[in-house]
C-alpha positions as CSV (number, residue, x, y, z in Angstrom):
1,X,9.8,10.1,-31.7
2,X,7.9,9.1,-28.4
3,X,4.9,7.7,-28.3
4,X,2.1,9.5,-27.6
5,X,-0.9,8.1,-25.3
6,X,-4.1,9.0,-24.1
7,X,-5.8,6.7,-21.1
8,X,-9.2,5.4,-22.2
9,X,-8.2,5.5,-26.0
10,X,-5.6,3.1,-26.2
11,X,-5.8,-1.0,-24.6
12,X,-4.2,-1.0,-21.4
13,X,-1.7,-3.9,-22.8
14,X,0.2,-0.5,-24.4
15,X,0.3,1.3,-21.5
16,X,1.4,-1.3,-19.4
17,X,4.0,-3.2,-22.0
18,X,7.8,-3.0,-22.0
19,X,10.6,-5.2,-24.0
20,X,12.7,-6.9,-22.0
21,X,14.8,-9.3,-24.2
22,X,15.4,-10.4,-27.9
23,X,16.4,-14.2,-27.4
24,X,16.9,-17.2,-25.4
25,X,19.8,-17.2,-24.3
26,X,19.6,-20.6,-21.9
27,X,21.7,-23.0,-23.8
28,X,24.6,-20.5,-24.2
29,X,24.9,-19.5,-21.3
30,X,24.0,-23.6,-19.9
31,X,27.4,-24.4,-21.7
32,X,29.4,-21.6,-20.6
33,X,28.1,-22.7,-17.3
34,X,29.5,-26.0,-17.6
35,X,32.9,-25.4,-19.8
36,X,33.9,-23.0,-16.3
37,X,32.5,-26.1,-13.7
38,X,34.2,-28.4,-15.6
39,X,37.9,-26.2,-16.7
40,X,38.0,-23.4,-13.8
41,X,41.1,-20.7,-14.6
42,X,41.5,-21.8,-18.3
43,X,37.8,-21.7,-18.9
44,X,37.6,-18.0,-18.3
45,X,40.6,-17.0,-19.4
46,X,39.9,-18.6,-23.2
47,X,36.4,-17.3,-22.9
48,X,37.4,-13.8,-22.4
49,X,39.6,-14.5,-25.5
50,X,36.5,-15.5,-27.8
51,X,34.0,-13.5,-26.3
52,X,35.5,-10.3,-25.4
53,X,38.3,-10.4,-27.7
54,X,41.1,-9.6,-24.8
55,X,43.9,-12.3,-24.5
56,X,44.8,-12.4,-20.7
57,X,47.1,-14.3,-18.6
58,X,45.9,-14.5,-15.1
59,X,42.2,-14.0,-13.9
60,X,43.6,-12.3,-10.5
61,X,44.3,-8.9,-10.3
62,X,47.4,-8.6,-7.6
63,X,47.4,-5.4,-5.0
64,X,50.2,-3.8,-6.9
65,X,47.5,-3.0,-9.8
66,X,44.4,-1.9,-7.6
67,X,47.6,0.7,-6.3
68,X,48.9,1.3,-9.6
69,X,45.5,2.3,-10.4
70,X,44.7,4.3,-7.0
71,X,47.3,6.7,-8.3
72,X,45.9,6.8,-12.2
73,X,42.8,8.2,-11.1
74,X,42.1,11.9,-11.2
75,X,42.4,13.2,-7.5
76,X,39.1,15.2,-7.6
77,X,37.3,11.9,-9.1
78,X,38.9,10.1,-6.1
79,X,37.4,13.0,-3.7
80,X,33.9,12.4,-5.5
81,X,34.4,8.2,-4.7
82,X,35.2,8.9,-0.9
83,X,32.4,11.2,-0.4
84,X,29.9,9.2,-2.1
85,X,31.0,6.1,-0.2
86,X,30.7,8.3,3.1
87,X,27.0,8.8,1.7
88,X,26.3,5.5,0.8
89,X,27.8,3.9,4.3
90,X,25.7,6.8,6.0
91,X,22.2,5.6,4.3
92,X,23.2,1.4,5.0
93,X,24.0,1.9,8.9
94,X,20.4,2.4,9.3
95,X,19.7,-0.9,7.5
96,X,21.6,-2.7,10.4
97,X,19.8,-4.8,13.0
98,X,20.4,-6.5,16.1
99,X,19.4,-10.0,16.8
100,X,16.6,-10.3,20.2
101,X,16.5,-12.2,23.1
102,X,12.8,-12.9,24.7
103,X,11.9,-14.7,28.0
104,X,8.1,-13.8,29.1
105,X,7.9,-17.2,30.5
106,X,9.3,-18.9,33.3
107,X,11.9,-21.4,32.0
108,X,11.8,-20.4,28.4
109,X,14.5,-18.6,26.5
110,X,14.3,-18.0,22.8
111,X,15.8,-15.2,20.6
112,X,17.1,-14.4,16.9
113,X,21.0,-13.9,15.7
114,X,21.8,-12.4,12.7
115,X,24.9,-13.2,10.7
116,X,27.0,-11.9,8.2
117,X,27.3,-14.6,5.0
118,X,31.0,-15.1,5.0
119,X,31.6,-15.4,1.8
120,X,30.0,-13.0,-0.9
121,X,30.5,-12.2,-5.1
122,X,29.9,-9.3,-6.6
123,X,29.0,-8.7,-10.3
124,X,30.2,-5.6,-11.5
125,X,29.4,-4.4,-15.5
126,X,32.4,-3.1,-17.1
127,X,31.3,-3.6,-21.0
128,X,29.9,-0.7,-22.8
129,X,29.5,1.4,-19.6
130,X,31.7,0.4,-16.8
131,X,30.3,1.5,-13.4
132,X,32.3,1.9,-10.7
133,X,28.7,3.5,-8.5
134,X,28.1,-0.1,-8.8
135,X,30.9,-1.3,-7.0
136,X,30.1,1.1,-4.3
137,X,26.7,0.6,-3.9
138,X,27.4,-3.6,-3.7
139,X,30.5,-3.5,-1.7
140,X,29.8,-1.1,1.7
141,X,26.6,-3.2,2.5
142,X,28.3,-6.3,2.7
143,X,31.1,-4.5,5.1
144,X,28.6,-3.2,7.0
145,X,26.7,-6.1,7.1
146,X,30.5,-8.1,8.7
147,X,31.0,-10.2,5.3
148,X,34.5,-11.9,6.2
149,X,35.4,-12.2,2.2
150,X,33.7,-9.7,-0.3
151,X,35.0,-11.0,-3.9
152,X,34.6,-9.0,-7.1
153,X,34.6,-10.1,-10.7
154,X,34.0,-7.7,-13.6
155,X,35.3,-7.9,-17.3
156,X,38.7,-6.1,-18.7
157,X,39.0,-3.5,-21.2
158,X,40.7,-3.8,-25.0
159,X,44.0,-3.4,-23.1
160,X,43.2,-6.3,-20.8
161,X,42.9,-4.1,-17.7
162,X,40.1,-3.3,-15.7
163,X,39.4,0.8,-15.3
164,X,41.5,2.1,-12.5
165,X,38.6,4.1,-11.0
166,X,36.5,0.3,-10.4
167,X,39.5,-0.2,-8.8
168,X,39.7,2.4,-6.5
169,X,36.1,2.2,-5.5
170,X,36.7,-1.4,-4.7
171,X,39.7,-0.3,-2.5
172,X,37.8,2.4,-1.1
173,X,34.8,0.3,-0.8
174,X,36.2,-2.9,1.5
175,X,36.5,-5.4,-1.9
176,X,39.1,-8.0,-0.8
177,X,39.2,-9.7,-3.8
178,X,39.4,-9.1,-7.5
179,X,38.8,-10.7,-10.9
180,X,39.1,-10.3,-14.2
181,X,36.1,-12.2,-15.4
182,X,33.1,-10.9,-16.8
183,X,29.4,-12.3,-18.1
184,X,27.7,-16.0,-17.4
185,X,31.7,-16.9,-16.7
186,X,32.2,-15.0,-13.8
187,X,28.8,-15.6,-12.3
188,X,29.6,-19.5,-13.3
189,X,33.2,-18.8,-11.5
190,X,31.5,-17.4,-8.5
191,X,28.9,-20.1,-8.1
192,X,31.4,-23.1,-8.0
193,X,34.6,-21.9,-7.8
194,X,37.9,-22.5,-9.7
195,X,41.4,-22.8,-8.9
196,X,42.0,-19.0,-8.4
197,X,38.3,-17.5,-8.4
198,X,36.3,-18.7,-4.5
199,X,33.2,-20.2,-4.2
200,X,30.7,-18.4,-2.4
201,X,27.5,-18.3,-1.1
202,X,25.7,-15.5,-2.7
203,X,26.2,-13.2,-5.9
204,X,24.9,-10.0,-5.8
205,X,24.8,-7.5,-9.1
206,X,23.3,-6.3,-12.2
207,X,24.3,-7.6,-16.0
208,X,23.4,-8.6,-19.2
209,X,20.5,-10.9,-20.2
210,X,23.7,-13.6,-20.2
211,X,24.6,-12.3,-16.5
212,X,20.8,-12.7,-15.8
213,X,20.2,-15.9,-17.4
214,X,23.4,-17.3,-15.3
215,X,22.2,-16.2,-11.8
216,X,19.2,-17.9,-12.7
217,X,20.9,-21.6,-13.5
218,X,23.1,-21.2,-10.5
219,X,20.2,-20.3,-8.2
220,X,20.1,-22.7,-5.5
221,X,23.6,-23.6,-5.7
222,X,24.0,-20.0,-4.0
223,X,22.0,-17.3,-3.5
224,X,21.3,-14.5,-5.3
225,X,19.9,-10.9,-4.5
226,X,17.7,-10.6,-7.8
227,X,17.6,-11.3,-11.8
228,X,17.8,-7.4,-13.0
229,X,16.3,-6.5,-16.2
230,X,17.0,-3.8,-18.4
231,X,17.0,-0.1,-16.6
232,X,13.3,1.5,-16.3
233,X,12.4,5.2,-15.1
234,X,8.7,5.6,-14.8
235,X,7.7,10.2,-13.6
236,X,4.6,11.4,-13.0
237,X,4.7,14.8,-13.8
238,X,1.6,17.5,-13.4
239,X,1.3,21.2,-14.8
240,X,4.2,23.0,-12.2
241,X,6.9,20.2,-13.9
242,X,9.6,21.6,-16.2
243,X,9.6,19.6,-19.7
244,X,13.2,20.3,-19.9
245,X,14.3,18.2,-17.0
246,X,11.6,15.6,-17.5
247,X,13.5,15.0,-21.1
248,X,16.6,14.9,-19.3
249,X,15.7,12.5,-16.6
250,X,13.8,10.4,-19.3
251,X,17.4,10.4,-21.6
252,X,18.9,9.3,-18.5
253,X,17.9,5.9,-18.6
254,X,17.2,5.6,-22.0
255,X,20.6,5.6,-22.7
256,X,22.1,2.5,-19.8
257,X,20.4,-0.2,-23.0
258,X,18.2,-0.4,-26.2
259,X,15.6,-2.4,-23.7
260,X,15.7,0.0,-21.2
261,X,12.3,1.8,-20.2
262,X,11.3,5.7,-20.1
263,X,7.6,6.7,-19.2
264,X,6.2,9.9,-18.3
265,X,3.0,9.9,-17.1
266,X,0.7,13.1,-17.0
267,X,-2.1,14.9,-16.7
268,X,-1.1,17.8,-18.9
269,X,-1.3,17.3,-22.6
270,X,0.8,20.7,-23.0
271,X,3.8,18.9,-20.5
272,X,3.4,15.9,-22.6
273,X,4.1,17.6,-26.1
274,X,7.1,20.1,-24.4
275,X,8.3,16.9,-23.6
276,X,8.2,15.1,-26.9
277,X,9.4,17.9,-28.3
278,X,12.5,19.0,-25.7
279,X,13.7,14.7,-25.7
280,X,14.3,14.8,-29.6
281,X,16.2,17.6,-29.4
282,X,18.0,16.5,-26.3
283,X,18.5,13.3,-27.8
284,X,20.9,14.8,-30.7
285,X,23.4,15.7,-28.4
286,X,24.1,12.3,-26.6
287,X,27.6,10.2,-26.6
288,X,25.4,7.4,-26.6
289,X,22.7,8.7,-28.9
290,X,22.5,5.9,-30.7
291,X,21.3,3.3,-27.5
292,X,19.3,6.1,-26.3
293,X,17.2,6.5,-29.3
294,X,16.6,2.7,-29.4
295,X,15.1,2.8,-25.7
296,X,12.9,5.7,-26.8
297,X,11.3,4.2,-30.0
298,X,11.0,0.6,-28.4
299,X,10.0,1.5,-25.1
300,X,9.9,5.1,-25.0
301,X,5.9,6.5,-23.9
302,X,3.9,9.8,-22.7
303,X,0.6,8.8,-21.2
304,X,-1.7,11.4,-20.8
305,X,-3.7,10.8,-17.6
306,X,-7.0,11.6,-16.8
307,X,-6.0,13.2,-13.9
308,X,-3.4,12.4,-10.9
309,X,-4.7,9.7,-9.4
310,X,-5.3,7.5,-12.5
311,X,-1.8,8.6,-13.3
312,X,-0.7,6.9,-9.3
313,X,-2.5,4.0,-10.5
314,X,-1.0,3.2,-13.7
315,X,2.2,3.5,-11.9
316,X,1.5,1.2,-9.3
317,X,0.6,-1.2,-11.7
318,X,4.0,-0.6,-13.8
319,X,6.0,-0.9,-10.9
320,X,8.7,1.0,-12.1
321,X,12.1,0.3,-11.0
322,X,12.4,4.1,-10.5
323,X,9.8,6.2,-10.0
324,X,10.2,10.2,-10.3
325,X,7.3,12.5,-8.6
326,X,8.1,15.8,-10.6
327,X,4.3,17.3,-8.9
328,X,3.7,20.0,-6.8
329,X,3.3,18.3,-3.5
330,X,5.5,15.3,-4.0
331,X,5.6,13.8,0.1
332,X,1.7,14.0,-0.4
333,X,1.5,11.5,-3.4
334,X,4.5,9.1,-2.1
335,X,1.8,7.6,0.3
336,X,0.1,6.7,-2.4
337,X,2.4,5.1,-4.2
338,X,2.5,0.9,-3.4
339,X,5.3,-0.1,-6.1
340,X,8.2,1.1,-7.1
341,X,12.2,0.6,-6.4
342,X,13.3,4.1,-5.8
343,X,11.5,7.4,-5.6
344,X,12.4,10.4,-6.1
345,X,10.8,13.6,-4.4
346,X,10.8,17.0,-6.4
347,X,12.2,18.4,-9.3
348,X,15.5,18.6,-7.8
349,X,16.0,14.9,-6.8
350,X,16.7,13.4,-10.6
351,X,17.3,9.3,-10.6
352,X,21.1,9.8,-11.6
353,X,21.1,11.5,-7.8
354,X,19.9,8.3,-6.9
355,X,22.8,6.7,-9.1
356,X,26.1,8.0,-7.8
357,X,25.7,10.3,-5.1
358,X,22.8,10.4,-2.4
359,X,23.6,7.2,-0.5
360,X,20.6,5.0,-1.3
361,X,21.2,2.3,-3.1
362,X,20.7,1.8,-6.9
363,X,20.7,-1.7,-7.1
364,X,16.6,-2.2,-7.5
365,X,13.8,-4.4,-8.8
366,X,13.2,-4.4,-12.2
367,X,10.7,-6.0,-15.1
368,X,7.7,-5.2,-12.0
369,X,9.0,-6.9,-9.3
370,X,9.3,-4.1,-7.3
371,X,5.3,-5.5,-6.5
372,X,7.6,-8.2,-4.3
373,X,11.3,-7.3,-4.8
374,X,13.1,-4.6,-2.7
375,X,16.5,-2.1,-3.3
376,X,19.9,-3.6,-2.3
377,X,20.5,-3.4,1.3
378,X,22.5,-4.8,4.3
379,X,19.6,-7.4,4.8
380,X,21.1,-9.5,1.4
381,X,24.4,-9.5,3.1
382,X,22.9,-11.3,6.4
383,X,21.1,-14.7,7.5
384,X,19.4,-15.0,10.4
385,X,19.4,-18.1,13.1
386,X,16.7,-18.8,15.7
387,X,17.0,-20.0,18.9
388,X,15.2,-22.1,21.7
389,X,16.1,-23.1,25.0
390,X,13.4,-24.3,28.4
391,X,14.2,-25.6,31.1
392,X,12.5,-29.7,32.7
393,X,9.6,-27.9,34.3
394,X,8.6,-25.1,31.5
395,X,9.0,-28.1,28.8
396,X,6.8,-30.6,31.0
397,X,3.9,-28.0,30.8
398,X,3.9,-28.1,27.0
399,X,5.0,-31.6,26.1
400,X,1.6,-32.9,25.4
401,X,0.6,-30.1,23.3
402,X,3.5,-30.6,21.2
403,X,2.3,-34.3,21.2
404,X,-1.1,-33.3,20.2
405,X,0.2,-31.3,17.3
406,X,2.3,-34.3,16.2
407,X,-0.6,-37.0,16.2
408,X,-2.7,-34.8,14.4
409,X,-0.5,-35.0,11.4
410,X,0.2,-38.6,12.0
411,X,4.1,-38.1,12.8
412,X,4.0,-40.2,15.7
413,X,8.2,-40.3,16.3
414,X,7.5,-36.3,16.4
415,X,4.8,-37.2,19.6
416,X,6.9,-39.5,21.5
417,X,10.1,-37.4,21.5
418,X,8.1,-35.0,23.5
419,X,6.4,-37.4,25.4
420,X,9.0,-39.4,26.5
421,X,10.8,-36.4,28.2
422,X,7.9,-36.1,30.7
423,X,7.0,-40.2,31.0
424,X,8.7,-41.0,34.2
């Protein structure tokens, strides 16, 4: 059963709290880190053996599987990929940006370029749920973006294959490389390379508290887009909402992990009991029931709200990864609304709209960090250079204010390599 609270009667510290792990997982994954530096191909292909239970005999998968499994899939399910790629690719072409050139001075030429990073990995969850959306939603920005090697790792199924339609949306999606490899193994194969597996320069993807943990240790050593946290819905719902689809949406996320986060927040005590009441029954009919009801009684609430705008504040505060405004006048409250991943307008905009189809990205902040974090987007898949150029006369009007900058922090080599250029 969901919890139950009312603002004002219960310590903020329960209306803000959420479970987001159950152990340190540092060392493990540490060691993992440094069996795959220090043994590259046989590393991972033994640690998909002990951890996964799958005995494998080459970490690459070859073009002759990703077509194999082009033809496996169901032809309508292929229809749904391409279309939902078109949408996706639509959303992330407005995300792309010029460089700029400036000269409002005479002699002085100065601009920005923005780059693709060549060389990019993508971490794709194929355990208990594998999710091809996700190899979608990471791929097409870095192909927009001009990513000259976009490589892929994800782990294999029982039958030491990997699911024929994360194949096809890697085909579909511009993936040119692909590897059998999943948790702190593949991010560790990704971050320094082994004899099959490329180094690159940045891993983008969600995983495991393992995956997580990894992208943290190899920070810095590459980049990476974000550590993602379990999945988190956060709806503000008032009187006009339907109960039925607020359990629904709720469920939705619920059942991704046991950590993951559900919240409705309210103003009506009648939508918050309908709910209660329409999630347990809902909740009986899931595949994944079990998960589903672990969310709910760890991190499952209803928080009764003194009105709409205390309900706009809590959320703010939560900083929801998604945020669902199931109200009468949805564009109205969206300005109010300061943090939060992905929103969701209406009662006919659910998260898993957000998920597969729409074209935005689901990729997002999680654990709060939407306060600072943003979705996905080309922008991870580019760097940017600056540039400076002047000629004699523009530099000779400025050289002693450089100097004069210089001094003042006592970096006199800084001063004289102005200086000298104008001491004739």
């Amino acid at each position: 059963m969901i919890k139950i609270l009312k603002t004002g009667e219960v310590a903020p510290s329960e209306l803000f709290d959420r479970t987001t792990s159950t152990s340190d997982v540092s060392s493990v994954v540490s060691r993992i880190i440094d069996t795959v530096r220090e043994r590259g191909d046989s590393a991972l292909l033994e640690l998909t053996e002990k951890l996964d239970g799958v005995v494998i005999h080459d970490v690459r998968v070859s073009e002759d599987e990703i077509n194999d499994a082009l033809m496996e899939v169901d032809p309508e399910f292929l229809s749904v990929l391409y279309e939902a790629a078109d949408n996706i690719r639509a959303f992330h072409k407005n995300q792309l940006r010029p460089g700029f050139i400036m000269s409002e001075k005479p002699g002085v030429i100065m601009g920005q370029r923005v780059l693709p990073i060549e060389k990019v990995g993508l971490y794709i969850p194929g355990g208990t749920a594998p999710l091809p959306s996700t190899v979608l939603m990471s791929a097409i920005p870095a192909k927009l973006a001009g990513c000259s090697e976009i490589v892929m790792t994800t782990p294999v199924q029982k039958n030491g294959k990997i699911l024929p339609e994360m194949l096809a949306a890697a085909k579909i999606a511009g993936v040119t490389k692909i590897f059998k490899a999943g948790g702190a193994q593949a991010i560790a194969a990704l971050a320094y390379g082994t004899e099959s597996v490329p180094k690159v320069d940045k891993i983008v993807g969600p995983g495991n508290q393992y995956v997580a943990e990894a992208k943290r240790q190899v920070f810095g050593t590459v980049a990476i887009d974000m550590i993602a946290g379990p999945s988190e819905i956060l709806i503000i719902a008032d009187k006009t909402a339907n109960p039925v689809y607020l359990a629904a949406d709720l469920l939705s996320q619920a059942e991704h992990d046991k950590l993951a986060t559900a919240v409705l927040i309210t103003d009506s005590r009648e939508i918050a009991e309908k709910t209660a009441k329409e999630l347990d029954s809902q909740l009986e009919k899931l595949s994944r029931k079990e998960i589903a009801a672990a969310s709910i009684e760890r991190n499952g609430k209803i928080i009764i709200a003194d009105d709409l705008s205390e309900a706009v504040k809590i959320s703010n505060e939560i900083a929801p990864e998604h945020l669902e405004l199931c109200v009468e006048k949805p564009f109205d409250m969206m300005t109010e609304i300061k943090n939060a991943g992905s929103i969701f307008l209406g009662s006919y905009a659910p998260e898993p709209l957000g998920d597969y189809f729409s074209g935005a990205n689901h990729t997002l902040p999680t654990s709060g960090t939407a306060r600072f974090s943003s979705p996905l987007s080309v922008d991870d898949f580019v760097k940017k250079s600056q540039f400076t150029y002047m000629t004699e006369d523009a530099f000779s009007e400025v050289a002693g204010k450089v100097a004069a900058f210089a001094e003042k922090e006592s970096l006199t080599a800084h001063a004289q390599s102005a200086l000298k250029r104008i001491d004739k």
